[in-house]
DRENDO-1510 file (C-alpha; in Angstrom, 1 decimal, always signed):
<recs>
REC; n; res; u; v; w
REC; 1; UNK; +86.3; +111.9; +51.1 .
REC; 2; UNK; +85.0; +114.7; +49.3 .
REC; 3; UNK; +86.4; +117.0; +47.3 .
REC; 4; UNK; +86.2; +120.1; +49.7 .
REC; 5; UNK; +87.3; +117.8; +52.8 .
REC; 6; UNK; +90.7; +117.6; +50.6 .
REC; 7; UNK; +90.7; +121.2; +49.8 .
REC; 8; UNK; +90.3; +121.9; +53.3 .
REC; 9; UNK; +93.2; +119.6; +54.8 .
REC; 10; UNK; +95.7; +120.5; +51.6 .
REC; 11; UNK; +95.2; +124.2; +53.0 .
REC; 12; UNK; +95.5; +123.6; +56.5 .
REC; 13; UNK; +98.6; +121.9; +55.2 .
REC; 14; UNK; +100.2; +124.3; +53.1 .
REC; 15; UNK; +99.4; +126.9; +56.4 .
REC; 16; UNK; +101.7; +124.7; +58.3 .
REC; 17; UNK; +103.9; +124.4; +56.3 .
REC; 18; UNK; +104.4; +128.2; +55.7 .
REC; 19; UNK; +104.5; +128.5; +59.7 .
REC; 20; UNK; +106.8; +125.7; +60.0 .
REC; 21; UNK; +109.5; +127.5; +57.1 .
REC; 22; UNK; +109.3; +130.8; +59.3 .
REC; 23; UNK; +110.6; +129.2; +62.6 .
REC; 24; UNK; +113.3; +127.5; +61.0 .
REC; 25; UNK; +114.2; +130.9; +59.0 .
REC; 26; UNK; +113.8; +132.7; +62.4 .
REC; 27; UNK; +116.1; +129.8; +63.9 .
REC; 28; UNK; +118.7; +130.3; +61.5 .
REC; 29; UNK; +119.1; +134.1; +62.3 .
REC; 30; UNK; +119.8; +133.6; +65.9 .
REC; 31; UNK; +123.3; +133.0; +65.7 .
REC; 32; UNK; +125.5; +131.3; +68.0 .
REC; 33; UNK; +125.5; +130.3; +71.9 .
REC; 34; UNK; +125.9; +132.9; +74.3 .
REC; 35; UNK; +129.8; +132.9; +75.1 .
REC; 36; UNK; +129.7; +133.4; +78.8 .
REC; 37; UNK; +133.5; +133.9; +78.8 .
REC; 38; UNK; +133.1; +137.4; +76.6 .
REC; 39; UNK; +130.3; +138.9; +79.5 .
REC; 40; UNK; +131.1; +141.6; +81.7 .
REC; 41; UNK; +128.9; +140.5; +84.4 .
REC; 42; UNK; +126.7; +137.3; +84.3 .
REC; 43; UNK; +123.0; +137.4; +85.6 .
REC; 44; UNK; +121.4; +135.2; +87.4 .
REC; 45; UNK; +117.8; +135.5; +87.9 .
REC; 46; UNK; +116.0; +133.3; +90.8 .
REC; 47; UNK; +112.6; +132.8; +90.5 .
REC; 48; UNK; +110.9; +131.0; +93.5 .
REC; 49; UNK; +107.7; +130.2; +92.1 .
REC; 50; UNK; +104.8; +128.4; +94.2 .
REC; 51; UNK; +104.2; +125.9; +97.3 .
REC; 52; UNK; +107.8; +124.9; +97.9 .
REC; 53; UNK; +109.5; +126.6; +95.1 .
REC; 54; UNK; +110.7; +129.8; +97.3 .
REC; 55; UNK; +111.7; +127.3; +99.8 .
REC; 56; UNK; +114.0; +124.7; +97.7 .
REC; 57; UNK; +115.1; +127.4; +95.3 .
REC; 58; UNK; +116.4; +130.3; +98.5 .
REC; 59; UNK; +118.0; +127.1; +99.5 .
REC; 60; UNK; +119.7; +126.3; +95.9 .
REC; 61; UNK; +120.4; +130.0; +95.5 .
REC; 62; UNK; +122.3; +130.2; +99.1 .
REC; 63; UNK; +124.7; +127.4; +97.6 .
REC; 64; UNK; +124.7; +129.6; +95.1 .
REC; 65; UNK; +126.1; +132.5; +96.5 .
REC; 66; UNK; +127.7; +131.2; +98.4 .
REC; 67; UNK; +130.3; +128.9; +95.9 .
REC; 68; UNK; +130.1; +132.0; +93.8 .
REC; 69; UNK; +131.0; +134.6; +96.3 .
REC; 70; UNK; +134.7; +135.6; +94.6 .
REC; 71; UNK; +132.9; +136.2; +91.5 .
REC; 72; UNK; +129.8; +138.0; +93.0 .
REC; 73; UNK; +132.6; +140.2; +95.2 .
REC; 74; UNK; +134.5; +141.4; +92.0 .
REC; 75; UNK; +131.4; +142.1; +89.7 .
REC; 76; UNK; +131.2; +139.1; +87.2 .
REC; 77; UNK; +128.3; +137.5; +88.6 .
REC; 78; UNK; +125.0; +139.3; +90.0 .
REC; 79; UNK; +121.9; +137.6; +91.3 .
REC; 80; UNK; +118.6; +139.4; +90.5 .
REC; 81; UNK; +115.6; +137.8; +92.5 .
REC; 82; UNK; +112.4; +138.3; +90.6 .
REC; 83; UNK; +109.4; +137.2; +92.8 .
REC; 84; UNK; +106.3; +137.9; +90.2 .
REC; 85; UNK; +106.0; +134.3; +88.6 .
REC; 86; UNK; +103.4; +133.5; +92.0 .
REC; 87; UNK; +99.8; +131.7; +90.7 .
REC; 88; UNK; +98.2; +134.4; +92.0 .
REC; 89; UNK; +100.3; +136.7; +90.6 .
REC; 90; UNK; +99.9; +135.1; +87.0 .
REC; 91; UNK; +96.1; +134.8; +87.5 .
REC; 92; UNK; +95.7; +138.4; +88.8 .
REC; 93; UNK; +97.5; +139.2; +85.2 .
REC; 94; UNK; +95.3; +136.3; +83.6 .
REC; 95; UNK; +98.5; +135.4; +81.6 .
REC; 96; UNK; +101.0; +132.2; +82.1 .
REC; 97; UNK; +104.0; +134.9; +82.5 .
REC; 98; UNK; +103.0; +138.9; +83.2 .
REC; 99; UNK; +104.7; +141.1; +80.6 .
REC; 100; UNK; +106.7; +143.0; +83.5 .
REC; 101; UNK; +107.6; +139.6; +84.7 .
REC; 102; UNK; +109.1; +137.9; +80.8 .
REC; 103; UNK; +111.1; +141.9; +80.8 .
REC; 104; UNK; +112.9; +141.0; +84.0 .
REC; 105; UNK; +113.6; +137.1; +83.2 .
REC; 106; UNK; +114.7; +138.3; +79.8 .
REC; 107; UNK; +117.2; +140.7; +81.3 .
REC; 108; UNK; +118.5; +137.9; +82.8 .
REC; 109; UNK; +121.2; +135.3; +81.0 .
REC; 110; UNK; +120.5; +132.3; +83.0 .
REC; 111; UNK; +117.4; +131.4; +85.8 .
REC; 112; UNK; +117.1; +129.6; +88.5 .
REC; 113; UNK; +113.1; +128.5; +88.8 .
REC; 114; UNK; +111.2; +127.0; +91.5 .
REC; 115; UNK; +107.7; +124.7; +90.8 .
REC; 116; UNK; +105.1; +126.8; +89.3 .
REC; 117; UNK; +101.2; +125.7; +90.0 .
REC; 118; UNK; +99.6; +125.0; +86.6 .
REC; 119; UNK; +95.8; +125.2; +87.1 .
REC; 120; UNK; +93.6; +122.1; +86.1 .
REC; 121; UNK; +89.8; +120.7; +86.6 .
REC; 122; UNK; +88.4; +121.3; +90.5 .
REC; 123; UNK; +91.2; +124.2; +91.7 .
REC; 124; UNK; +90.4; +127.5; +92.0 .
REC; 125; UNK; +92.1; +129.0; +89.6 .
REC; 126; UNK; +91.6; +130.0; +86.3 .
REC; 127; UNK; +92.4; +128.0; +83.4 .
REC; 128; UNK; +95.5; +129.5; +81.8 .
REC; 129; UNK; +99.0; +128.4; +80.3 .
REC; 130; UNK; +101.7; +126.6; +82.3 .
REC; 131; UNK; +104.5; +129.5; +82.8 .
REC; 132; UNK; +107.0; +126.5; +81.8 .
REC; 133; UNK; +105.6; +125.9; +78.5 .
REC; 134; UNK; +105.5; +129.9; +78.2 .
REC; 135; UNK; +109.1; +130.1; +79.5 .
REC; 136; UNK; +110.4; +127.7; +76.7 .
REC; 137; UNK; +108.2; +129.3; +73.9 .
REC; 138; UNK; +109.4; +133.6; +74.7 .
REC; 139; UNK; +113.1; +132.3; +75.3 .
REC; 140; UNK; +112.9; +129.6; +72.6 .
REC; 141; UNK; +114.4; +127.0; +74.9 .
REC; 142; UNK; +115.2; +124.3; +72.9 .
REC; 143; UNK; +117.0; +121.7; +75.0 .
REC; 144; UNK; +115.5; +119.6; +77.5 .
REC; 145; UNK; +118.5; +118.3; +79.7 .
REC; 146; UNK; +117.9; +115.4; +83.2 .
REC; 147; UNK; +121.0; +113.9; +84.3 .
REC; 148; UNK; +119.9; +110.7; +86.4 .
REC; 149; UNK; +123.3; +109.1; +88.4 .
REC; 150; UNK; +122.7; +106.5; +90.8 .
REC; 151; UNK; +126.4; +105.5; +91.7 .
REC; 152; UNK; +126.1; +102.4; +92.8 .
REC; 153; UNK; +124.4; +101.2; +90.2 .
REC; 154; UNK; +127.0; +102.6; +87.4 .
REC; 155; UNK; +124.4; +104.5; +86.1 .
REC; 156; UNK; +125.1; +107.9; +85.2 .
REC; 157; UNK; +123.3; +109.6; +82.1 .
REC; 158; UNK; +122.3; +112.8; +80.8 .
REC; 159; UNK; +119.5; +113.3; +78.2 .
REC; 160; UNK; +119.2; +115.7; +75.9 .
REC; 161; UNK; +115.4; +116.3; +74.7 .
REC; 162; UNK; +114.6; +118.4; +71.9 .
REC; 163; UNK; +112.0; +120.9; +73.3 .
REC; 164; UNK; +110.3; +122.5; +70.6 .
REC; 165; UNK; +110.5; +120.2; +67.6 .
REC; 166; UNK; +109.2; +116.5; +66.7 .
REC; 167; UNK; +105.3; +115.4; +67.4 .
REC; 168; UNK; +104.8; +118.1; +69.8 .
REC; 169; UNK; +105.4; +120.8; +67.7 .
REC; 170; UNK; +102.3; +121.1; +65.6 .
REC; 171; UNK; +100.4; +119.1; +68.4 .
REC; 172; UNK; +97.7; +121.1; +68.4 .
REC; 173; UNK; +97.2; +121.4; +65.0 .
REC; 174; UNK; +96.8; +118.0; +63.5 .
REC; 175; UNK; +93.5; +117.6; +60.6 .
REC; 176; UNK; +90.4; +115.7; +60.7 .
REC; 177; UNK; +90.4; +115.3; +57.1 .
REC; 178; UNK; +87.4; +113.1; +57.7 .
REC; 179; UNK; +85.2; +111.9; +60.5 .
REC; 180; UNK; +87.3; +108.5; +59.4 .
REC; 181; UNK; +91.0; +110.3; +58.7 .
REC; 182; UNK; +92.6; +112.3; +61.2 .
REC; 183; UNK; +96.1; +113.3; +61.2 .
REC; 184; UNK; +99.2; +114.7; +62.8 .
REC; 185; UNK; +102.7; +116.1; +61.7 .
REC; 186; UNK; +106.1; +115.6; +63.1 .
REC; 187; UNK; +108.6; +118.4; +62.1 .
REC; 188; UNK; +112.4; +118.6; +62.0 .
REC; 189; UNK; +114.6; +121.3; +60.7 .
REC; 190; UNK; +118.5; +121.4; +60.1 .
REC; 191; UNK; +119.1; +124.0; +62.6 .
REC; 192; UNK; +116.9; +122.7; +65.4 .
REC; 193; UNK; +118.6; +119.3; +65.1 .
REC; 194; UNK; +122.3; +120.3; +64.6 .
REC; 195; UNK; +121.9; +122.8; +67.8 .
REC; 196; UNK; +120.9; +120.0; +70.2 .
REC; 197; UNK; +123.2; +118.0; +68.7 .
REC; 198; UNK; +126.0; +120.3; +69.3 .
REC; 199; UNK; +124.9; +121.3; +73.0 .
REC; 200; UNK; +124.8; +117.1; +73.6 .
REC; 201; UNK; +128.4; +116.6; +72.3 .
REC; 202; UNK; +129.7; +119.7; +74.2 .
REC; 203; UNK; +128.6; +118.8; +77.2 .
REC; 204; UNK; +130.0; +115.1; +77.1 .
REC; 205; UNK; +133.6; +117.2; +76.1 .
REC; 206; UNK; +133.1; +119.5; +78.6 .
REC; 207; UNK; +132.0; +116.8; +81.2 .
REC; 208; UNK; +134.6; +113.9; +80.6 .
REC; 209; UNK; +131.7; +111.5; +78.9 .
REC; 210; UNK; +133.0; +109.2; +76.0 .
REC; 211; UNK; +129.9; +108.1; +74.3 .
REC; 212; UNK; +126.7; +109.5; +73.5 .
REC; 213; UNK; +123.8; +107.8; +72.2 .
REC; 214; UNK; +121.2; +109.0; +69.3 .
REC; 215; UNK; +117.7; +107.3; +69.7 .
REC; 216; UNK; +115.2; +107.3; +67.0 .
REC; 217; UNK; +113.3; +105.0; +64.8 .
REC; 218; UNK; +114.4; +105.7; +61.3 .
REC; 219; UNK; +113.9; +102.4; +60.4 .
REC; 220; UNK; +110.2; +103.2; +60.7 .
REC; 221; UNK; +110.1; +107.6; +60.8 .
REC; 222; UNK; +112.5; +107.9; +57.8 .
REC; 223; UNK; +112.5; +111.3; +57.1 .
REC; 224; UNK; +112.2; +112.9; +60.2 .
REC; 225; UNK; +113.7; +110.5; +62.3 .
REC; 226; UNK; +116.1; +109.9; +59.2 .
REC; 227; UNK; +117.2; +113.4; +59.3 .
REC; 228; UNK; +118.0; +114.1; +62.6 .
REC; 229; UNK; +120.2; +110.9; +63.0 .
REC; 230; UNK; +121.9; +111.8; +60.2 .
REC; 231; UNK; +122.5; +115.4; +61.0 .
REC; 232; UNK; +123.6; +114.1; +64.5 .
REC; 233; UNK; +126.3; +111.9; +62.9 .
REC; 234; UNK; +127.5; +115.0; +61.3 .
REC; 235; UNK; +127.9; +117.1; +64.3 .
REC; 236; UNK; +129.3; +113.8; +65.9 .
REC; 237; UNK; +132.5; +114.3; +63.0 .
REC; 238; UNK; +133.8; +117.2; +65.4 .
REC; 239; UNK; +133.8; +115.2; +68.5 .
REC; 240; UNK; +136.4; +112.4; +67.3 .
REC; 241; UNK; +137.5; +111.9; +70.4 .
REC; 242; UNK; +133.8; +110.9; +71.2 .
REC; 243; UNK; +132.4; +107.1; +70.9 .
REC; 244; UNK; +129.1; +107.6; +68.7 .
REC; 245; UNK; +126.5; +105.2; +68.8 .
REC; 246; UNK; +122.7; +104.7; +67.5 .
REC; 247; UNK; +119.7; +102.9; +68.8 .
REC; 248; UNK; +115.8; +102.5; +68.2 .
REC; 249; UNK; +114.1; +104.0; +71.1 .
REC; 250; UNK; +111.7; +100.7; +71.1 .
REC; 251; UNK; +115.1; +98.3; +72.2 .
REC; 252; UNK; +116.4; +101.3; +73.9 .
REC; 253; UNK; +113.4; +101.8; +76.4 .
REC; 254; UNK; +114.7; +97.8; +77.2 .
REC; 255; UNK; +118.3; +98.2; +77.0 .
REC; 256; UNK; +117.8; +100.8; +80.1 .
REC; 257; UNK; +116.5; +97.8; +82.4 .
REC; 258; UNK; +119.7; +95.8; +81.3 .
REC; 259; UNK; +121.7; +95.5; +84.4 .
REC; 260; UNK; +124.8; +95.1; +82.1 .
REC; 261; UNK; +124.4; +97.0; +79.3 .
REC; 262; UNK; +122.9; +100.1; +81.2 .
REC; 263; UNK; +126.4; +100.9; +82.4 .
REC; 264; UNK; +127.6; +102.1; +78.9 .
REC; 265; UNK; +124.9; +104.5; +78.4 .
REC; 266; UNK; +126.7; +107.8; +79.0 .
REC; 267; UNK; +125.0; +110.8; +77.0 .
REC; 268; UNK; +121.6; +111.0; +74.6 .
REC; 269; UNK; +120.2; +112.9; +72.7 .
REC; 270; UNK; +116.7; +112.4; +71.2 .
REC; 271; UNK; +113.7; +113.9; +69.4 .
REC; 272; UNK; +111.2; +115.4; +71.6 .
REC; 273; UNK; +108.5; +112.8; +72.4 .
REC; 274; UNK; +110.9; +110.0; +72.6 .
REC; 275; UNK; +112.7; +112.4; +75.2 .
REC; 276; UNK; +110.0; +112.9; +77.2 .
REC; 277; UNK; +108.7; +109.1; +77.8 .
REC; 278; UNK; +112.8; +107.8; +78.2 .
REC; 279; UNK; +113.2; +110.7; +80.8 .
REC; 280; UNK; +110.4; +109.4; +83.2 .
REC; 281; UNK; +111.5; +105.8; +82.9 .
REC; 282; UNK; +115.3; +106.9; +83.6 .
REC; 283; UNK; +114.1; +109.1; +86.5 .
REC; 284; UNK; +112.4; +105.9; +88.3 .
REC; 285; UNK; +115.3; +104.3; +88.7 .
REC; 286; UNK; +116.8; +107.2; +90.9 .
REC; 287; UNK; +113.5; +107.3; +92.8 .
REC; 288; UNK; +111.3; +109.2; +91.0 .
REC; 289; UNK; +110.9; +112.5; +88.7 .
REC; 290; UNK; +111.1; +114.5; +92.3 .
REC; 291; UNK; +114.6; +113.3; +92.8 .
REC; 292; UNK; +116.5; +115.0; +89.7 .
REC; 293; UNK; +117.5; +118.5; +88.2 .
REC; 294; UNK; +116.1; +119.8; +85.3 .
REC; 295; UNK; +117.6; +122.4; +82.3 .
REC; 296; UNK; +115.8; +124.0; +79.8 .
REC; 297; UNK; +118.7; +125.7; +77.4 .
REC; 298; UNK; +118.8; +128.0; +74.1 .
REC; 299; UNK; +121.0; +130.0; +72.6 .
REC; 300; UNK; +120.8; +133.4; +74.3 .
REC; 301; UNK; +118.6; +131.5; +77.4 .
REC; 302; UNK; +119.0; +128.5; +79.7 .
REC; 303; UNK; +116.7; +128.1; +82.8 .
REC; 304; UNK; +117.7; +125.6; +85.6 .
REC; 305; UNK; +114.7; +123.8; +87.5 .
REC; 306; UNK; +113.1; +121.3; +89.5 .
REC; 307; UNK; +111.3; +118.4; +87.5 .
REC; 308; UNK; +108.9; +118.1; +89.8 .
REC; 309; UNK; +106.0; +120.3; +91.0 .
REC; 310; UNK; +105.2; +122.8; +93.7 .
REC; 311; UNK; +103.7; +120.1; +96.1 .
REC; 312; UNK; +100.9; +122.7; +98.0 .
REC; 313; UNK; +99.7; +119.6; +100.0 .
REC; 314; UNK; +103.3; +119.9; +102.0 .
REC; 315; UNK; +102.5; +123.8; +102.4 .
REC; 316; UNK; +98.6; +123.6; +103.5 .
REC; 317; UNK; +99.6; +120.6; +105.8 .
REC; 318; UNK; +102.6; +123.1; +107.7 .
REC; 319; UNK; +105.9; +121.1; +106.3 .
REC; 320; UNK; +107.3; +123.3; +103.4 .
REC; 321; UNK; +110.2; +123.5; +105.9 .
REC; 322; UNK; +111.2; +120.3; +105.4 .
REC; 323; UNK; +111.2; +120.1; +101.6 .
REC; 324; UNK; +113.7; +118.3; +99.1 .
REC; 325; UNK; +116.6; +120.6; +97.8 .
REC; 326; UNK; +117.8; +118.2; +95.9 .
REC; 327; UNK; +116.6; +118.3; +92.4 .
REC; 328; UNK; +117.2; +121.9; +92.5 .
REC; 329; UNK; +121.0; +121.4; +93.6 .
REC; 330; UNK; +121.4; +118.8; +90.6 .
REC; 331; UNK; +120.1; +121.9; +88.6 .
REC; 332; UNK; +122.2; +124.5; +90.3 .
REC; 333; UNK; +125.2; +121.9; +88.8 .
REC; 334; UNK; +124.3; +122.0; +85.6 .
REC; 335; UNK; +123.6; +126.1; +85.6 .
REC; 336; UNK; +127.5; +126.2; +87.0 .
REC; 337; UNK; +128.1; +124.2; +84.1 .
REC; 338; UNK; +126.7; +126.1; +81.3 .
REC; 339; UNK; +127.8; +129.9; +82.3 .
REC; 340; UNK; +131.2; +128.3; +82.5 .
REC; 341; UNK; +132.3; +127.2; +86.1 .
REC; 342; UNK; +133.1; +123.6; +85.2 .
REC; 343; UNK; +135.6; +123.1; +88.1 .
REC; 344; UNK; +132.7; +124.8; +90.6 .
REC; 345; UNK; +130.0; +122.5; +88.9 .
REC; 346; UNK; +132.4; +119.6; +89.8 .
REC; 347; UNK; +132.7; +120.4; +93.1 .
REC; 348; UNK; +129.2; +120.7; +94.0 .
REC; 349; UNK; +128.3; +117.4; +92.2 .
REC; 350; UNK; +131.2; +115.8; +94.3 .
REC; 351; UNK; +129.5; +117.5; +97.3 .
REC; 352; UNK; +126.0; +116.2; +96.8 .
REC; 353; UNK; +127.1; +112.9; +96.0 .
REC; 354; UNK; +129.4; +113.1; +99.1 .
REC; 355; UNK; +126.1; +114.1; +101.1 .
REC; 356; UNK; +123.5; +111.4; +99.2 .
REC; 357; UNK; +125.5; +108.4; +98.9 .
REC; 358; UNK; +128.9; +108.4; +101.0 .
REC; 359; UNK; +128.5; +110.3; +104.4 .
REC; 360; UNK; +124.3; +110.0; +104.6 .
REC; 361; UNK; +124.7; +112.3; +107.9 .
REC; 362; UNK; +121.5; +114.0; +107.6 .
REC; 363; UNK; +118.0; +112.4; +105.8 .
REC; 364; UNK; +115.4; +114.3; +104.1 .
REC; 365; UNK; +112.0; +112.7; +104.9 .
REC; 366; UNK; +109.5; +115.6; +103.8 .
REC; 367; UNK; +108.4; +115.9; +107.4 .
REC; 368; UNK; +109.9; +116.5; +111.3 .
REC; 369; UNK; +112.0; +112.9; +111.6 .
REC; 370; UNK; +114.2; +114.5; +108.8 .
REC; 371; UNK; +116.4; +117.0; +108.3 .
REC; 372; UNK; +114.9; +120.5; +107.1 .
REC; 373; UNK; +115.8; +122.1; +103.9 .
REC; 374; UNK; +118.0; +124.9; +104.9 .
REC; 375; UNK; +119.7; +121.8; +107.6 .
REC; 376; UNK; +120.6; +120.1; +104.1 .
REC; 377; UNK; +121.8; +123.2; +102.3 .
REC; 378; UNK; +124.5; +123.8; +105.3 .
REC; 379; UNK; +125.4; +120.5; +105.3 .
REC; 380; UNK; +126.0; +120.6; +101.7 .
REC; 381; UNK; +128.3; +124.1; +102.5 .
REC; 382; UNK; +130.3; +122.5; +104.8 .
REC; 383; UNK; +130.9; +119.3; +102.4 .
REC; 384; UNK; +131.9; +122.2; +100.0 .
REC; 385; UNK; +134.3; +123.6; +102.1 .
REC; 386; UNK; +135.5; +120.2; +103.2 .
REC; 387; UNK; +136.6; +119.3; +99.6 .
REC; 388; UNK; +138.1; +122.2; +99.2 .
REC; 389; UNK; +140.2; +121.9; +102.1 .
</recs>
């Protein structure tokens, strides 16, 4: 290595780690979460997105409205449909969200979002950012959250992913010191660590849980990993009333294919790239990533979505009609349960269970021997209205 090579990596470096500082200074300046008790009137923004996106997300949206209807009736809760985040839309734009599009989601304090199309090699569109990834950078969405429940099997857990920290936040921007040394950064800050902590522990309060989890490998990654189990114990302090407990991600990848140890897994929370490799194993075991909800939460933002994409093969072959609600009713639970409407978010979780695993009266196949999409989303209405009964 030469001298220059060094010169060159040390100031790439020291770039970084200026950048790096001013996020965590702009993190510290943004206050506290949204109190959704204090609001005169909630938004909700839906945004259907492409292929079956405005199919699954009307659907989610009519269960919406229609659990919702006292509030909606007396002003506390409007629904603002916002139908510009279309591919062709985006591409017409050439940008992953158009600026009239990211004025009208950010007038909005919560969003319900279809599957967006993200262009790759061989389609016709142009090559430019996934909206998601734009979403999470404009409203700084920091938390990653996939409940996976499969009741039979006692499992039911709830990850919470740090979004915009760990290996993937300086991805891009690793160094080839050398054509021999090349190498990458992992980042954690105070602020970014204690706010997932804090949204993993109060949603096991607000959600009845009695043990969350904190996956890392600090015995390896000891000062990034270090930090952010330690700063997670701290949070933990205010939770007493919370079981606490720690594992390596290696033994925790096996402990999840433990038939008898799986069943104490309740809540995690975990660095970003752990997150996102643990979430597609968990999701297998429910049948897949197109079978769960999806929440990407900040401070001042939270969008609620599908984890899986916009599937244009069911539209070009004629059977968008009879696409999966599902994962975007699991996410239409957890956006009752962040403005607030615990009791409502119970209810519709008890529903769709009800519907899923109990009564099975209708089956959603993906084509014409199952049920339709809006077939499902009155079925889940009148399981509603049956528990409430």
């Amino acid at each position: 290595m030469t001298e220059a090579q060094l010169k060159n990596a040390v100031e790439k470096f020291e770039a970084l780690v200026r950048e790096q500082n001013e996020r965590s200074d702009r993190i510290k300046a943004q206050g506290d979460f949204t109190d959704f008790e204090k609001l005169d009137k909630i938004i909700i923004g839906v945004c259907g997105g492409d292929g079956i996106g405005p199919i699954i997300t009307k659907e989610s949206a009519r269960v919406l409205e229609y659990m919702l209807k006292d509030e909606v009736e007396s002003g506390k809760v409007e629904f603002k449909v916002i139908d510009g985040l279309t591919i062709e839309n985006r591409v017409a734009a050439n940008k992953a969200i158009p600026d009239d599009v990211m004025e009208e989601l950010k007038s909005c304090h919560v969003i319900l979002k279809g599957p967006t199309t993200t262009p790759q090699a061989g389609d016709p569109w142009p090559n430019i950012e996934s909206a998601n990834v734009a979403m999470r950078k404009a409203l700084d969405l920091f938390a990653n959250v996939r409940p996976v429940k499969i009741p039979e099997d006692g499992i039911d857990w709830t990850f919470f992913r740090e979004n915009t920290e760990g290996a993937y936040a300086v991805g891009s921007k690793g160094v080839n010191v050398t054509d021999d040394l090349a190498m990458d950064f992992v980042v954690t800050t105070t602020e970014g660590t204690q706010r997932i902590a804090k949204l993993a522990y109060d949603y096991a309060r607000k959600n009845k849980k009695d043990r969350v989890s904190i996956i890392t490998k600090a015995n390896i990654i000891k000062t990034t990993d270090g930090k952010f189990l330690n700063l997670c114990k701290e949070v933990a302090k205010d939770y007493p009333e919370i079981t606490t407990d720690e594992w390596y991600i290696d033994i925790t990848t096996a402990k999840l294919i433990d038939k008898k140890r799986r069943k104490d897994f309740k809540v995690f929370v975990l660095p970003n790239l752990y997150g996102d490799i643990i979430t597609d194993e968990a999701a297998e075991f429910m049948g897949g990533v197109g079978t769960a909800g999806s929440a990407n939460i900040g401070k001042k933002y939270a969008m609620f979505e599908a984890i899986h994409g916009s599937a244009p093969r069911m539209i070009k072959e004629g059977r968008g009609q009879y696409a999966d609600p599902c994962s975007m009713l699991r996410a239409s639970v957890m956006l009752l349960s962040h403005i607030g409407k615990q009791d409502k978010a119970d209810l519709l979780e008890k529903a769709l269970d009800k519907c899923l695993y109990e009564e099975k009266k209708y089956a959603i196949t993906g084509r014409s021997d199952g049920c339709t999409c809006s077939e499902f989303g009155d079925y889940v209405m009148a399981t509603v209205k049956a528990l409430c009964e």
